[in-house]
C-alpha positions as CSV (number, residue, x, y, z in Angstrom):
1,X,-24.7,-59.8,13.9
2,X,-26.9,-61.4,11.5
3,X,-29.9,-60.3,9.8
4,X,-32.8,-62.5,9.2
5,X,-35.8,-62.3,6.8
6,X,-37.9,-60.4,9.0
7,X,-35.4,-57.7,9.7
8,X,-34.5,-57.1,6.1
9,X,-38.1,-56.5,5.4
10,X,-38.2,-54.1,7.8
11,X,-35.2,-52.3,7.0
12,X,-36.8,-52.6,3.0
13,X,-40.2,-50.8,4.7
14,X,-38.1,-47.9,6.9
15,X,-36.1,-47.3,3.8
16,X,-39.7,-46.9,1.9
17,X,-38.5,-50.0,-1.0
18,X,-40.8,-52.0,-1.9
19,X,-39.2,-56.0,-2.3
20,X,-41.0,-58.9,-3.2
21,X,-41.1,-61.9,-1.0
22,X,-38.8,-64.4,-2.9
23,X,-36.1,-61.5,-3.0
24,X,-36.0,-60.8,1.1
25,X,-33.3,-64.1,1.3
26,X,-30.8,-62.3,-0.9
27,X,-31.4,-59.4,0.4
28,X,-31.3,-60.2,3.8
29,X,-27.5,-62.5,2.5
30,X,-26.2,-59.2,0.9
31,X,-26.8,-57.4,4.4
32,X,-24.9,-59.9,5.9
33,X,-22.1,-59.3,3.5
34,X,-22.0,-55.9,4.1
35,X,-22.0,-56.4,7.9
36,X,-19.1,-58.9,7.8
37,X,-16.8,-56.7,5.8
38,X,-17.8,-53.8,8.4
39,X,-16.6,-56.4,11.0
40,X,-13.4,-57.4,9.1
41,X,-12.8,-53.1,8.9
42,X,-13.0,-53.2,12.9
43,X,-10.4,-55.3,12.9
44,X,-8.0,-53.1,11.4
45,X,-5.5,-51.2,13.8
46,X,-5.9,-47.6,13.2
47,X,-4.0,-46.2,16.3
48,X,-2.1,-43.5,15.5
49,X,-3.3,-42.7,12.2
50,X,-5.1,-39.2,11.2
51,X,-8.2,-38.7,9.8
52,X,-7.8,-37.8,6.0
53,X,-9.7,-36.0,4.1
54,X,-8.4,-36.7,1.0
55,X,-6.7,-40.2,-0.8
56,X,-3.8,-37.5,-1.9
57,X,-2.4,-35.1,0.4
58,X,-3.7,-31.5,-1.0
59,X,-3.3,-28.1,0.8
60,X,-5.8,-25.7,0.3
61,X,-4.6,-22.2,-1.2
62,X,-4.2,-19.8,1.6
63,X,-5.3,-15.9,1.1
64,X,-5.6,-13.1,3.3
65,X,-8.8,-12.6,5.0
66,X,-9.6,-9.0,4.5
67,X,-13.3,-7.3,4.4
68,X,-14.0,-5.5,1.1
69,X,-17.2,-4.2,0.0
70,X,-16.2,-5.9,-3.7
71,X,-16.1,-2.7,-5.9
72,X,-19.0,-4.6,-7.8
73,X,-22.2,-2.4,-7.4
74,X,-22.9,-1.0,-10.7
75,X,-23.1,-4.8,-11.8
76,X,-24.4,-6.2,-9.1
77,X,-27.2,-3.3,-9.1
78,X,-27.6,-4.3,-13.0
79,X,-29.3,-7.5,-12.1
80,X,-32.0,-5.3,-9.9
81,X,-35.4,-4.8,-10.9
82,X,-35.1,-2.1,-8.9
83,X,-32.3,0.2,-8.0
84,X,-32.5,3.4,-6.3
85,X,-29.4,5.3,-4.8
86,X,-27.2,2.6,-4.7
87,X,-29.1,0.1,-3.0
88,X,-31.9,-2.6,-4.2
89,X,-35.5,-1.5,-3.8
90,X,-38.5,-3.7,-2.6
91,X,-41.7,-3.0,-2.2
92,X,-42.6,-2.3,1.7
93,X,-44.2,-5.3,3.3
94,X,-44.7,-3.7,7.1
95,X,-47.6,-1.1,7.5
């Protein structure tokens, strides 16, 4: 695939870039570039290889998934501008 002139100046305009005439040739050239080393990737023969998620092969510490209610309320209720009986107060909004 090739792009012209024309299409990257309407690539520049979707993209909302504003580029001056005289620079839509290199511009256009440097889309090319791109597009030929997305072409030489294709190439490649990936069969057989996993997905990775990371250049160096990590595992994620593992924990017990338990429900807790925290044992934070007295300092999360600090930050409050309100607190009544354990629980944040707003002002009612429903009549």
């Amino acid at each position: 695939m090739s792009i012209d002139k024309d299409t990257a100046a309407r690539v520049a305009k979707l993209a909302r870039i504003r580029v001056a005439d005289d620079a839509l040739p290199a511009l256009a050239e440097e889309f090319n570039t791109i597009l030929g080393f997305i072409e030489q990737l294709n190439e490649v023969d990936v069969d057989g290889v996993e997905p990775m998620t990371s250049v160096t092969p990590q595992r994620l510490k593992r924990r017990e998934d338990v429900v807790t209610d925290g044992n934070q309320q007295e300092k999360v209720l600090a930050n409050a501008p309100d607190a009544r009986e354990g629980f944040f107060a707003v002002p009612k909004v429903v009549e």
